[in-house]
mmCIF entry with sequence, helices, sheets and N, C-alpha, C, O atoms, coordinates in Angstrom:
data_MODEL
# 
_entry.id   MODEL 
# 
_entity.id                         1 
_entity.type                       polymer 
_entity.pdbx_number_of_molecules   1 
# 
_entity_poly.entity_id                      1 
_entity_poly.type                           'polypeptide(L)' 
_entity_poly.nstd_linkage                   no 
_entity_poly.nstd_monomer                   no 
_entity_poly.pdbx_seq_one_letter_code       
;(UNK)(UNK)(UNK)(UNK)(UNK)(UNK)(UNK)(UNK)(UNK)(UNK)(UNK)(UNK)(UNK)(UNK)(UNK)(UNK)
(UNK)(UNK)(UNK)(UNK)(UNK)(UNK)(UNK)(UNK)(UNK)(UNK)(UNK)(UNK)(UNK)(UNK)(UNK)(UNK)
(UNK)(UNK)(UNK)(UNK)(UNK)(UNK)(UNK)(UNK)(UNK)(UNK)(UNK)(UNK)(UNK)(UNK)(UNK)(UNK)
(UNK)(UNK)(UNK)
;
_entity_poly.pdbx_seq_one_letter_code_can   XXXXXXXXXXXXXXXXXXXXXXXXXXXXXXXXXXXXXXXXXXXXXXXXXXX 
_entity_poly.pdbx_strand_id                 A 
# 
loop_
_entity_poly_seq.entity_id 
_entity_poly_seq.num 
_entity_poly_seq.mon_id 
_entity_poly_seq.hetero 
1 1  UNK n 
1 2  UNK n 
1 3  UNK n 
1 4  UNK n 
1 5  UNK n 
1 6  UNK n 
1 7  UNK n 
1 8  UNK n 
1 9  UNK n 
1 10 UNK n 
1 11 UNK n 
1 12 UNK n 
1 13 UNK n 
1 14 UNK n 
1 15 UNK n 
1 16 UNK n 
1 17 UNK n 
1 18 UNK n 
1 19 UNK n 
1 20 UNK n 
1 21 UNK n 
1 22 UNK n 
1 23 UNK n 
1 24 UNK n 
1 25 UNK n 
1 26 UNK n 
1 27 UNK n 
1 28 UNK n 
1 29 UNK n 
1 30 UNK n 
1 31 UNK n 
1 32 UNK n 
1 33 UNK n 
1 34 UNK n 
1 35 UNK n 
1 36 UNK n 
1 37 UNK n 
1 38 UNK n 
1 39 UNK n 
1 40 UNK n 
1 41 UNK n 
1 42 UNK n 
1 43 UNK n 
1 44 UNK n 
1 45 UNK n 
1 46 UNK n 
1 47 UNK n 
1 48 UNK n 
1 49 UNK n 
1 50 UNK n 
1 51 UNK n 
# 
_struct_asym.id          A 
_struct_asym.entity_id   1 
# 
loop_
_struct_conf.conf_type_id 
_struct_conf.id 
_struct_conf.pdbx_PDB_helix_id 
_struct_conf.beg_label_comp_id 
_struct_conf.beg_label_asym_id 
_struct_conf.beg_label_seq_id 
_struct_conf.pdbx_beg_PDB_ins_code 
_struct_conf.end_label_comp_id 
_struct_conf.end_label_asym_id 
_struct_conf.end_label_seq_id 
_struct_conf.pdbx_end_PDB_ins_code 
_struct_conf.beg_auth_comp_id 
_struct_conf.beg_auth_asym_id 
_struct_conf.beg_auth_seq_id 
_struct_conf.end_auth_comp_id 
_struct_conf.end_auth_asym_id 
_struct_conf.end_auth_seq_id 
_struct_conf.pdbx_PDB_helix_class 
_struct_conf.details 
_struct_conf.pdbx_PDB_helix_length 
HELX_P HELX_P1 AA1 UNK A 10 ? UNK A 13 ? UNK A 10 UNK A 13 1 ? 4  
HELX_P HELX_P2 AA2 UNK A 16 ? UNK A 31 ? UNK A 16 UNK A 31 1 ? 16 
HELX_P HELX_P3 AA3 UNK A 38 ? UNK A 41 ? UNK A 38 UNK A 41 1 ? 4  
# 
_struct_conf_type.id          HELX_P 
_struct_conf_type.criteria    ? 
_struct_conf_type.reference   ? 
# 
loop_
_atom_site.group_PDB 
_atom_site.id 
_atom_site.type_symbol 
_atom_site.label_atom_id 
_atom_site.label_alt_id 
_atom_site.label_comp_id 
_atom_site.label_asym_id 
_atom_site.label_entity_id 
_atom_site.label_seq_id 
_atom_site.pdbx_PDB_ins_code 
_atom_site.Cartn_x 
_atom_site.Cartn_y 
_atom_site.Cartn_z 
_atom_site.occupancy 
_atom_site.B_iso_or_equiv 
_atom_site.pdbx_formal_charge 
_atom_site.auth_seq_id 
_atom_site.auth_comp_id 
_atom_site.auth_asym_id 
_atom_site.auth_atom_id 
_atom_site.pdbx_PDB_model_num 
ATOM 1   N N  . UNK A 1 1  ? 91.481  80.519  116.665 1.00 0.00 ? 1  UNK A N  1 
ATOM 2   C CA . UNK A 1 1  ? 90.935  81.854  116.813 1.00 0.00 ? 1  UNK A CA 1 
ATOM 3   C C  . UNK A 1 1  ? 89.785  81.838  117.811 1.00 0.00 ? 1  UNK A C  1 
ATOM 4   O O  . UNK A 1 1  ? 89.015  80.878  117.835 1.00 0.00 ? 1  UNK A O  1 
ATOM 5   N N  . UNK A 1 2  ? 89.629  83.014  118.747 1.00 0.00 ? 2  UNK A N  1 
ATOM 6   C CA . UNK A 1 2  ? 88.684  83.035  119.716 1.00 0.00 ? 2  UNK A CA 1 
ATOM 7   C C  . UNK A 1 2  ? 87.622  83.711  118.684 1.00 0.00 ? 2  UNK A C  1 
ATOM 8   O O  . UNK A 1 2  ? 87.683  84.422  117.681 1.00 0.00 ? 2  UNK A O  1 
ATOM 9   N N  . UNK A 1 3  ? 86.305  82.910  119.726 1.00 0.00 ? 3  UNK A N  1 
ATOM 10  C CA . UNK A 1 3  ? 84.814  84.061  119.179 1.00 0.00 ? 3  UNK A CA 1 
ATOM 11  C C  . UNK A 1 3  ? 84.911  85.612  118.566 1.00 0.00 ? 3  UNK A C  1 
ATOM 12  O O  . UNK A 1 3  ? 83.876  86.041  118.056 1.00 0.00 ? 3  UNK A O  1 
ATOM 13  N N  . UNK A 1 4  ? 85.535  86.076  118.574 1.00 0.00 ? 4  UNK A N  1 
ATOM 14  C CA . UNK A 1 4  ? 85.848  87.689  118.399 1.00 0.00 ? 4  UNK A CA 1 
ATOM 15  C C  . UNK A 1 4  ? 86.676  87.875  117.383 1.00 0.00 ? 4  UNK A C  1 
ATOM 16  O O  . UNK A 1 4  ? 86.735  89.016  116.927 1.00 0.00 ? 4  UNK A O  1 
ATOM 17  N N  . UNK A 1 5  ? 87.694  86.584  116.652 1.00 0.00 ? 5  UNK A N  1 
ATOM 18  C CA . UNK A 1 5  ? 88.634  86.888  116.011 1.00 0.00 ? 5  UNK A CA 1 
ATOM 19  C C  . UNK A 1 5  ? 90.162  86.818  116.687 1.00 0.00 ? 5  UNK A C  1 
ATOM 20  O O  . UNK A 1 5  ? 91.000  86.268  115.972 1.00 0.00 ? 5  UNK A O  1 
ATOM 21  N N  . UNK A 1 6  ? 90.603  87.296  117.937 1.00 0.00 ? 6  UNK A N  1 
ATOM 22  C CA . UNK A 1 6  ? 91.731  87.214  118.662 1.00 0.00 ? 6  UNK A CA 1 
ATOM 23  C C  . UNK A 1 6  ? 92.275  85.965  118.098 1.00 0.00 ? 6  UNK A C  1 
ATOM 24  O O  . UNK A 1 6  ? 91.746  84.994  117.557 1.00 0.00 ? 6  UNK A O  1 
ATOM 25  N N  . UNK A 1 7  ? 93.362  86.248  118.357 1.00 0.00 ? 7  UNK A N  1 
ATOM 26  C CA . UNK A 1 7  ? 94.256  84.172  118.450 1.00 0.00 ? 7  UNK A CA 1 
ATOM 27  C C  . UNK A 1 7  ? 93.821  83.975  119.982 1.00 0.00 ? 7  UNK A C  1 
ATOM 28  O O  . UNK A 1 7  ? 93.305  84.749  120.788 1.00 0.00 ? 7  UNK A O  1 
ATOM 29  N N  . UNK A 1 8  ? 94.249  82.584  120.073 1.00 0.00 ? 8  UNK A N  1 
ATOM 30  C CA . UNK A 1 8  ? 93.956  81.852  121.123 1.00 0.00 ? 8  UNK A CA 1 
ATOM 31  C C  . UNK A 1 8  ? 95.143  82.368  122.348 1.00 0.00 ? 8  UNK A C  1 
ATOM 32  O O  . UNK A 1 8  ? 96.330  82.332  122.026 1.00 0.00 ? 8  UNK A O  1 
ATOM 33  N N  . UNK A 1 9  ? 94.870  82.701  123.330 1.00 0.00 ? 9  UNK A N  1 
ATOM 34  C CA . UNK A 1 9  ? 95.713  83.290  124.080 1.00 0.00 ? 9  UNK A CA 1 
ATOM 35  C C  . UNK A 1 9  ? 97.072  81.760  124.298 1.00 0.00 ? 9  UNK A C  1 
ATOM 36  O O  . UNK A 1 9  ? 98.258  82.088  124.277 1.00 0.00 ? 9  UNK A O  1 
ATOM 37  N N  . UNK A 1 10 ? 96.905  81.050  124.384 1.00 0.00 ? 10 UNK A N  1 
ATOM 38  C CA . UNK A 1 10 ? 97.726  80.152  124.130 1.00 0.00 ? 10 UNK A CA 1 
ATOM 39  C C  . UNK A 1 10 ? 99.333  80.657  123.203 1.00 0.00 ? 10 UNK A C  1 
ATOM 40  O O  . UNK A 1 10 ? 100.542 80.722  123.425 1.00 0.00 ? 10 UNK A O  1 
ATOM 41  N N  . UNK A 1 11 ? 98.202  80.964  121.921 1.00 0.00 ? 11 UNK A N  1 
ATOM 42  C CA . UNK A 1 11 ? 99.531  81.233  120.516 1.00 0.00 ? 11 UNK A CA 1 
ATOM 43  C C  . UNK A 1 11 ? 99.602  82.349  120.754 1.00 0.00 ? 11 UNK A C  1 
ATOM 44  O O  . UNK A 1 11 ? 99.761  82.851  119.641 1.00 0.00 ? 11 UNK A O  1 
ATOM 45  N N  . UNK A 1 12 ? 99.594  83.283  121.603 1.00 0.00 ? 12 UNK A N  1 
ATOM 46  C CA . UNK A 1 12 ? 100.083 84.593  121.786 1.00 0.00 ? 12 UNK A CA 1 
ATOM 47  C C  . UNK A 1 12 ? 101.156 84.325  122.782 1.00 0.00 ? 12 UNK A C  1 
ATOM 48  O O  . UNK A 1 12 ? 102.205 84.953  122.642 1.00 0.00 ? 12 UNK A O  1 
ATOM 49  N N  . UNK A 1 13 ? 101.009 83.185  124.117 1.00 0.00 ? 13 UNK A N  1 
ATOM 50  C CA . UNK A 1 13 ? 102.033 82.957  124.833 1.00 0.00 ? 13 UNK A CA 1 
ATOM 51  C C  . UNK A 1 13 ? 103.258 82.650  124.376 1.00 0.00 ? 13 UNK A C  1 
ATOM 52  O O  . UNK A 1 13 ? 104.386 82.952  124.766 1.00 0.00 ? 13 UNK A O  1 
ATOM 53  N N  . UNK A 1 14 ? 102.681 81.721  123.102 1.00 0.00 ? 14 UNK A N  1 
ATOM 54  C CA . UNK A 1 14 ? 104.069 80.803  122.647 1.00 0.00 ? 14 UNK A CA 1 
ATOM 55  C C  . UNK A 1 14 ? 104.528 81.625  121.457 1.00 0.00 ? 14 UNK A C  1 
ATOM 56  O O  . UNK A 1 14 ? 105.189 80.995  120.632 1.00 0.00 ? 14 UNK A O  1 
ATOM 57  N N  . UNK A 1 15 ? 104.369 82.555  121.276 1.00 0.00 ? 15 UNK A N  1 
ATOM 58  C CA . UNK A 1 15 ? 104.670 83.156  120.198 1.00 0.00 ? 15 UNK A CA 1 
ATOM 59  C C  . UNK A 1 15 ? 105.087 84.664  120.711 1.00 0.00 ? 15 UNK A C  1 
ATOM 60  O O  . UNK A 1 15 ? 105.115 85.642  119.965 1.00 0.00 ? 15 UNK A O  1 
ATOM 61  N N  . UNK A 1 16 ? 105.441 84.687  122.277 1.00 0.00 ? 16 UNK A N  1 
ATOM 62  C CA . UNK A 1 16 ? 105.623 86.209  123.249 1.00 0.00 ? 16 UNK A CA 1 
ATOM 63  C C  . UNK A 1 16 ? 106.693 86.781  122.249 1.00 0.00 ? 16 UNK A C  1 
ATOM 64  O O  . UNK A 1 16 ? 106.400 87.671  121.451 1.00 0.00 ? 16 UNK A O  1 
ATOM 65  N N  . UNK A 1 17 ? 107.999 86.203  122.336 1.00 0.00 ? 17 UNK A N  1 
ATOM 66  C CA . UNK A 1 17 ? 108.609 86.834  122.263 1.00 0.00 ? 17 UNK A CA 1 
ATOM 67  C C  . UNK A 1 17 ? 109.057 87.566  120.553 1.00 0.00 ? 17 UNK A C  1 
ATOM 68  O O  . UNK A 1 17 ? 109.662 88.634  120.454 1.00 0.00 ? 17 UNK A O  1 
ATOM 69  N N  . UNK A 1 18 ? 108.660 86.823  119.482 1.00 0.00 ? 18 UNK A N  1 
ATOM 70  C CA . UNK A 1 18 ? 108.259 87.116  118.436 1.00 0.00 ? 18 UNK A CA 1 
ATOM 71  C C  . UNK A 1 18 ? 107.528 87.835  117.799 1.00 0.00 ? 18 UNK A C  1 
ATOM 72  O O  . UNK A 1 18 ? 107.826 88.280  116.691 1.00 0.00 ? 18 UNK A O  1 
ATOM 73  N N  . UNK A 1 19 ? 106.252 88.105  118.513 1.00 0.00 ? 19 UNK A N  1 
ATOM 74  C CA . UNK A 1 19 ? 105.221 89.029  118.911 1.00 0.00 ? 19 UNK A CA 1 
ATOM 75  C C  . UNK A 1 19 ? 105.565 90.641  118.661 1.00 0.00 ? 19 UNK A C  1 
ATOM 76  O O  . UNK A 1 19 ? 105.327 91.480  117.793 1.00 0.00 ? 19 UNK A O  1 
ATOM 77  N N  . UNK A 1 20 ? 106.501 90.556  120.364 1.00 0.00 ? 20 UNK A N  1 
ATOM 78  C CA . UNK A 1 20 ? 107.448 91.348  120.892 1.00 0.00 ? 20 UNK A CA 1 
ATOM 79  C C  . UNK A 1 20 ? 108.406 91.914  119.711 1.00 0.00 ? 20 UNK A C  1 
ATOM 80  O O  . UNK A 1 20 ? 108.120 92.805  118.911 1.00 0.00 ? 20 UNK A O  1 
ATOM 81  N N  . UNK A 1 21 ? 109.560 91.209  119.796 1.00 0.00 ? 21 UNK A N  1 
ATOM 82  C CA . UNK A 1 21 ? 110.392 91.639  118.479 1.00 0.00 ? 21 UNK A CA 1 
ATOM 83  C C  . UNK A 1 21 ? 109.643 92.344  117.273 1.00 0.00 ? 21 UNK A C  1 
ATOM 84  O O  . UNK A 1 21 ? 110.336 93.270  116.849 1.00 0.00 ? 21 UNK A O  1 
ATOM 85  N N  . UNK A 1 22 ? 108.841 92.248  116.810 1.00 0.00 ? 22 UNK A N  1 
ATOM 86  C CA . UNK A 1 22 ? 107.977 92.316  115.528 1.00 0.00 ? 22 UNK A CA 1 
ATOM 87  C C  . UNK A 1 22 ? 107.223 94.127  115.965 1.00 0.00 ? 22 UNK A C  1 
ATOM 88  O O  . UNK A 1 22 ? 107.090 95.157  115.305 1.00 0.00 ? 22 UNK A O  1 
ATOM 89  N N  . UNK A 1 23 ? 106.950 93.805  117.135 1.00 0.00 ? 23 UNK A N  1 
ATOM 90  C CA . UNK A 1 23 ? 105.907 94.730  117.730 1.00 0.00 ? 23 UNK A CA 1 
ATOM 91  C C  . UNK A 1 23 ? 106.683 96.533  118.044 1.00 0.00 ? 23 UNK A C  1 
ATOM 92  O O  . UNK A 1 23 ? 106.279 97.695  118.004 1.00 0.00 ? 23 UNK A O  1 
ATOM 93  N N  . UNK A 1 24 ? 108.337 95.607  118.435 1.00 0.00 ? 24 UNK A N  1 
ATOM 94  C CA . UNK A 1 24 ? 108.851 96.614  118.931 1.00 0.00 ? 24 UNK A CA 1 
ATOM 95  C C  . UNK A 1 24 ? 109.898 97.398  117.854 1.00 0.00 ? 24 UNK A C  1 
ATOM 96  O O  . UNK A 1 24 ? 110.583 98.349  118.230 1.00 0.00 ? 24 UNK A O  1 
ATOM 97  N N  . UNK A 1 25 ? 109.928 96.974  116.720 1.00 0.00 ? 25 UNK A N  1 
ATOM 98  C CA . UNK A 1 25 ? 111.013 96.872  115.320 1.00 0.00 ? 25 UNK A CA 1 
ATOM 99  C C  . UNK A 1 25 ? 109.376 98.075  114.968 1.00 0.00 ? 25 UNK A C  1 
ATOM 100 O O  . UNK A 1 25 ? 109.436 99.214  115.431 1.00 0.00 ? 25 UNK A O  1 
ATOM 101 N N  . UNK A 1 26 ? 108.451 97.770  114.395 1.00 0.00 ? 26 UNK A N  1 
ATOM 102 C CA . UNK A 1 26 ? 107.106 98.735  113.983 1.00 0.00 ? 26 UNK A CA 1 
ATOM 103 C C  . UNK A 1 26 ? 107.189 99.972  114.650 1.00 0.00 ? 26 UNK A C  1 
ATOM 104 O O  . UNK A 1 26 ? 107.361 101.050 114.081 1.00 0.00 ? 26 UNK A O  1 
ATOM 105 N N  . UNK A 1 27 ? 107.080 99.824  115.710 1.00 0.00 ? 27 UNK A N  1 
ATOM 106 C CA . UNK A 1 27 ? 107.137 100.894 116.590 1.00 0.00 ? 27 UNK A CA 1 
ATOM 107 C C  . UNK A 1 27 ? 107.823 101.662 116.356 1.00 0.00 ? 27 UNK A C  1 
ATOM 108 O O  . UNK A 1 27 ? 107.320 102.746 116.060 1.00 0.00 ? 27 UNK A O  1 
ATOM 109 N N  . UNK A 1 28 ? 109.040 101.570 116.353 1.00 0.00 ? 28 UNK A N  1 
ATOM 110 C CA . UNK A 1 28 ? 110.622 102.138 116.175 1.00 0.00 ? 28 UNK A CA 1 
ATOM 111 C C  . UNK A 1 28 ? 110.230 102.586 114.890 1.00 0.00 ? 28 UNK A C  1 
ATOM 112 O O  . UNK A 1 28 ? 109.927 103.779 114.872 1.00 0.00 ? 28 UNK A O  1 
ATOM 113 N N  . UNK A 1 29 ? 110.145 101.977 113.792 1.00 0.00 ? 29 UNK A N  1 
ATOM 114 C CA . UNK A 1 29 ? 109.650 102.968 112.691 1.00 0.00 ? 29 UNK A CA 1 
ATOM 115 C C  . UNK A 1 29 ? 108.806 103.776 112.424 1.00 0.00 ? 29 UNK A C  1 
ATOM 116 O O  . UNK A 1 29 ? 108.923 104.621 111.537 1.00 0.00 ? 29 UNK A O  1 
ATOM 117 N N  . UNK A 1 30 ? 107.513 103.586 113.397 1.00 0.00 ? 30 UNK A N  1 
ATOM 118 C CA . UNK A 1 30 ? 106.826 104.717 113.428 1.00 0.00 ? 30 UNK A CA 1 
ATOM 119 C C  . UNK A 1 30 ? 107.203 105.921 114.188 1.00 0.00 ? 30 UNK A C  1 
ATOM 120 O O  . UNK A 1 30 ? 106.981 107.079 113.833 1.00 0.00 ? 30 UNK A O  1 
ATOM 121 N N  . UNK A 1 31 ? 107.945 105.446 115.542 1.00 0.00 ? 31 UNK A N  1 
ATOM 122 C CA . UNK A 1 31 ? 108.603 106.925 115.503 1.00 0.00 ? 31 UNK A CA 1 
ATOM 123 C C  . UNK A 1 31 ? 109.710 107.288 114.698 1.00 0.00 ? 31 UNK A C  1 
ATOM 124 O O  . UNK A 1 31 ? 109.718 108.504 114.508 1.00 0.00 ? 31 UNK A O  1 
ATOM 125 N N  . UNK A 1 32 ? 110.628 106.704 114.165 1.00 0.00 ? 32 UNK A N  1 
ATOM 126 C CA . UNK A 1 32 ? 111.730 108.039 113.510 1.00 0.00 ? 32 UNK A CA 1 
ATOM 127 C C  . UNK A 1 32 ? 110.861 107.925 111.628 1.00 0.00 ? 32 UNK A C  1 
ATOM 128 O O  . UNK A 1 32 ? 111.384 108.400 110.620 1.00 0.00 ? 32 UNK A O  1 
ATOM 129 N N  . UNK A 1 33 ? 109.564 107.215 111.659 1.00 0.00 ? 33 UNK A N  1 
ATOM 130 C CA . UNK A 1 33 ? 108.917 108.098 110.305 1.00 0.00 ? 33 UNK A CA 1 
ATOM 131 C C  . UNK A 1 33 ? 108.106 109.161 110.645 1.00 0.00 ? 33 UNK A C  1 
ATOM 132 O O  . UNK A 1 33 ? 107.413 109.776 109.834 1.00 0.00 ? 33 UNK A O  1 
ATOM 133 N N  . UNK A 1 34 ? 108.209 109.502 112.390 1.00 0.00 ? 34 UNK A N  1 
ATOM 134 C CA . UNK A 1 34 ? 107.063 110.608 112.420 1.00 0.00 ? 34 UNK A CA 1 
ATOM 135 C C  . UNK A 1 34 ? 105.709 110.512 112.315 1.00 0.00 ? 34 UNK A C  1 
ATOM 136 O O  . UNK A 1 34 ? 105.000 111.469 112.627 1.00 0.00 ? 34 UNK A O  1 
ATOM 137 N N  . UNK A 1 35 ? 105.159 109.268 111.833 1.00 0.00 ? 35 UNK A N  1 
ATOM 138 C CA . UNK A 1 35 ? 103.876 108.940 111.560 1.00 0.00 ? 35 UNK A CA 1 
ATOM 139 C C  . UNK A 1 35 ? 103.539 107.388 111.723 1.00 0.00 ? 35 UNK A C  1 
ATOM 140 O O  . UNK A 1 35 ? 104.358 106.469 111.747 1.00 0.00 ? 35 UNK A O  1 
ATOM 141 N N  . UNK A 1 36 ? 102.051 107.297 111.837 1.00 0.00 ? 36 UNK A N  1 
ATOM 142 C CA . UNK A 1 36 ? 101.530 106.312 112.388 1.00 0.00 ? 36 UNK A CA 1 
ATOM 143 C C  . UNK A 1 36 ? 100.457 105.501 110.914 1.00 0.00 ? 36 UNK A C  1 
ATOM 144 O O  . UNK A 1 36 ? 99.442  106.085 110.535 1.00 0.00 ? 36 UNK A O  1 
ATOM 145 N N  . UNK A 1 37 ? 100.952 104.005 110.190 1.00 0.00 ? 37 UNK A N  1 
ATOM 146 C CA . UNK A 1 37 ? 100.144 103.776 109.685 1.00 0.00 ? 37 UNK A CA 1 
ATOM 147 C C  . UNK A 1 37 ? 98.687  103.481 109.527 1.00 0.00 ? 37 UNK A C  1 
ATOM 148 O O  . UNK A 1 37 ? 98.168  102.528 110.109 1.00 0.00 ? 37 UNK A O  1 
ATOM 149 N N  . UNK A 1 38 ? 97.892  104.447 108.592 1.00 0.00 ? 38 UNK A N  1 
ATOM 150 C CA . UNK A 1 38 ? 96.106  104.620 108.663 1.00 0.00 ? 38 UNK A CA 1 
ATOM 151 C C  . UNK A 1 38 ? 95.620  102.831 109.700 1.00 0.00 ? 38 UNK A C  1 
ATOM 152 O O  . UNK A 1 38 ? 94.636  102.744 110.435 1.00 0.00 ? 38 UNK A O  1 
ATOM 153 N N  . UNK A 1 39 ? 96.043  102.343 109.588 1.00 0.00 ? 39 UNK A N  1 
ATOM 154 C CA . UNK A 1 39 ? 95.577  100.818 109.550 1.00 0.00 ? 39 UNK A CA 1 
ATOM 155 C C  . UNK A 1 39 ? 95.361  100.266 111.161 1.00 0.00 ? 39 UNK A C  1 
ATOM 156 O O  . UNK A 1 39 ? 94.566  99.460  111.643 1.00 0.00 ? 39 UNK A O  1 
ATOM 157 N N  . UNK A 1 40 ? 96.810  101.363 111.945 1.00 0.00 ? 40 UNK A N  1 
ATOM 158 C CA . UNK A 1 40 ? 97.012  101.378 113.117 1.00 0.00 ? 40 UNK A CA 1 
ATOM 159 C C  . UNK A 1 40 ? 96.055  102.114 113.693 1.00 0.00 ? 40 UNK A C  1 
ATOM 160 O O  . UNK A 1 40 ? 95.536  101.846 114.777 1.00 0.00 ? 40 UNK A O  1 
ATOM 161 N N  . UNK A 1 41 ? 95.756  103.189 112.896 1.00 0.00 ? 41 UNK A N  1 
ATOM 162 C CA . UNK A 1 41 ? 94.972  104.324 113.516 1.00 0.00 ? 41 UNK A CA 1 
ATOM 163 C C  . UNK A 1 41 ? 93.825  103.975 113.748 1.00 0.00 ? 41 UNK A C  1 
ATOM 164 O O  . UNK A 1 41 ? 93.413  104.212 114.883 1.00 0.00 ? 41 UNK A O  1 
ATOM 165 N N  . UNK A 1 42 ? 93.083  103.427 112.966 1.00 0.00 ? 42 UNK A N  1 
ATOM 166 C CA . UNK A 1 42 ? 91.920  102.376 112.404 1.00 0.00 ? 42 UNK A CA 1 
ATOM 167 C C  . UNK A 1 42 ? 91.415  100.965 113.508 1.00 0.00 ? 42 UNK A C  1 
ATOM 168 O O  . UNK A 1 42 ? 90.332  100.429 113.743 1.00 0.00 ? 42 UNK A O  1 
ATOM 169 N N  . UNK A 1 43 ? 92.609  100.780 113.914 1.00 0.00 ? 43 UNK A N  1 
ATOM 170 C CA . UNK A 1 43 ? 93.085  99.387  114.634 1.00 0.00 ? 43 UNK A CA 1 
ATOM 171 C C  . UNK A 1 43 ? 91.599  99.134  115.994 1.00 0.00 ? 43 UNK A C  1 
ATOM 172 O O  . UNK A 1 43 ? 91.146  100.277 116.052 1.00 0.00 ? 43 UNK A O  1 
ATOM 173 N N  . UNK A 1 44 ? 91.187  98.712  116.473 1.00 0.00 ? 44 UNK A N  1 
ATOM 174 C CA . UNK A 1 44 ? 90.482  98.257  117.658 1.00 0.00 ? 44 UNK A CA 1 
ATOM 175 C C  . UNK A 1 44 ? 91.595  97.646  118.593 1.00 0.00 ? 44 UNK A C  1 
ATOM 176 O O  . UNK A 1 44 ? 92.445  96.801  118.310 1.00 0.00 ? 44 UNK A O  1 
ATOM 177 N N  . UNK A 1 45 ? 91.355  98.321  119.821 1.00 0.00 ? 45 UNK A N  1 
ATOM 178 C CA . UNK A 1 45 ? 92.283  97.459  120.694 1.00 0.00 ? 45 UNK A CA 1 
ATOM 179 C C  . UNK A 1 45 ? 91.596  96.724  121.874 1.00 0.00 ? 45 UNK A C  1 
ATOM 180 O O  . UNK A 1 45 ? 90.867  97.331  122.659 1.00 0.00 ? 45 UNK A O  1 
ATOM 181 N N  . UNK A 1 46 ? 91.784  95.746  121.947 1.00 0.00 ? 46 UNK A N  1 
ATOM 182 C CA . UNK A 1 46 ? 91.043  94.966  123.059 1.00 0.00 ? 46 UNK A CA 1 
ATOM 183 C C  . UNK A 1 46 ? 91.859  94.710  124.441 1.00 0.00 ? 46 UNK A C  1 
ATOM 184 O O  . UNK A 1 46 ? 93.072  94.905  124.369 1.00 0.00 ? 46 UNK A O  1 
ATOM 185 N N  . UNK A 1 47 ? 91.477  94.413  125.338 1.00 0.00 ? 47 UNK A N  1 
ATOM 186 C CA . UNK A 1 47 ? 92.408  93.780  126.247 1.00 0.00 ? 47 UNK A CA 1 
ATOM 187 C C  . UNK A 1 47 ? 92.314  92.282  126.769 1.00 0.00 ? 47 UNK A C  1 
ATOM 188 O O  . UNK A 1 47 ? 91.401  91.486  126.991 1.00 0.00 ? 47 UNK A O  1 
ATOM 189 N N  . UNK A 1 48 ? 93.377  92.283  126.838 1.00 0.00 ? 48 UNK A N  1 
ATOM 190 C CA . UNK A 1 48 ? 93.429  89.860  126.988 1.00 0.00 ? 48 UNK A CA 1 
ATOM 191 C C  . UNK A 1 48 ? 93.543  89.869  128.144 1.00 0.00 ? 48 UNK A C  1 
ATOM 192 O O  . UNK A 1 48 ? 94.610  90.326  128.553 1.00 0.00 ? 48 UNK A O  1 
ATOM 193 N N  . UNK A 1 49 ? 92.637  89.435  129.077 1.00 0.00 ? 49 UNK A N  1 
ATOM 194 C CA . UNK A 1 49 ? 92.873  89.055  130.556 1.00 0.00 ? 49 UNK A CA 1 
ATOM 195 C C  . UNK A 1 49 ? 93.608  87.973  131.016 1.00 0.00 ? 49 UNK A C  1 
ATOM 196 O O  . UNK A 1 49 ? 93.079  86.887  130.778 1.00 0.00 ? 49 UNK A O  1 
ATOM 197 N N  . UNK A 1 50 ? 94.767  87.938  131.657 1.00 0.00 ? 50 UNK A N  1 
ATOM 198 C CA . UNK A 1 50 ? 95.041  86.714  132.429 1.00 0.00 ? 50 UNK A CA 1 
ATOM 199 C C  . UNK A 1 50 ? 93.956  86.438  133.506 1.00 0.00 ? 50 UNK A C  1 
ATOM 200 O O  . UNK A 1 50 ? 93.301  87.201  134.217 1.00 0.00 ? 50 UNK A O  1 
ATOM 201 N N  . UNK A 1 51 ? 93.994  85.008  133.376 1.00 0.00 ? 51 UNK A N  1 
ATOM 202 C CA . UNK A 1 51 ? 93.531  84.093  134.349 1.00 0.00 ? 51 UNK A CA 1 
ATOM 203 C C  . UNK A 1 51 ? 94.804  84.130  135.311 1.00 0.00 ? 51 UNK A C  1 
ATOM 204 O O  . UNK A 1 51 ? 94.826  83.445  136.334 1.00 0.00 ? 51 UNK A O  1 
# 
């Protein structure tokens, strides 16, 4: 885990496409439920810079 909490951009590489799948299956249920879980709403989003 980085200073902030993030994972290590490393285990986000090696873990892309899983990530992905996971990320994009949520999604899909939040649109055909019409709604967005409190938790998401709540969420902080940061951005990960490539080097």
């Amino acid at each position: 885990m980085g200073k902030d909490g993030t994972p290590h951009p490393e285990v986000i590489k090696c873990a892309k496409q899983t990530l992905l799948t996971s990320l994009h299956e949520l999604l899909c249920l939040c649109w055909e439920e019409g709604e967005v879980p409190q938790d998401m709403r709540d969420a902080n989003i940061i951005t990960l810079y490539k080097n």
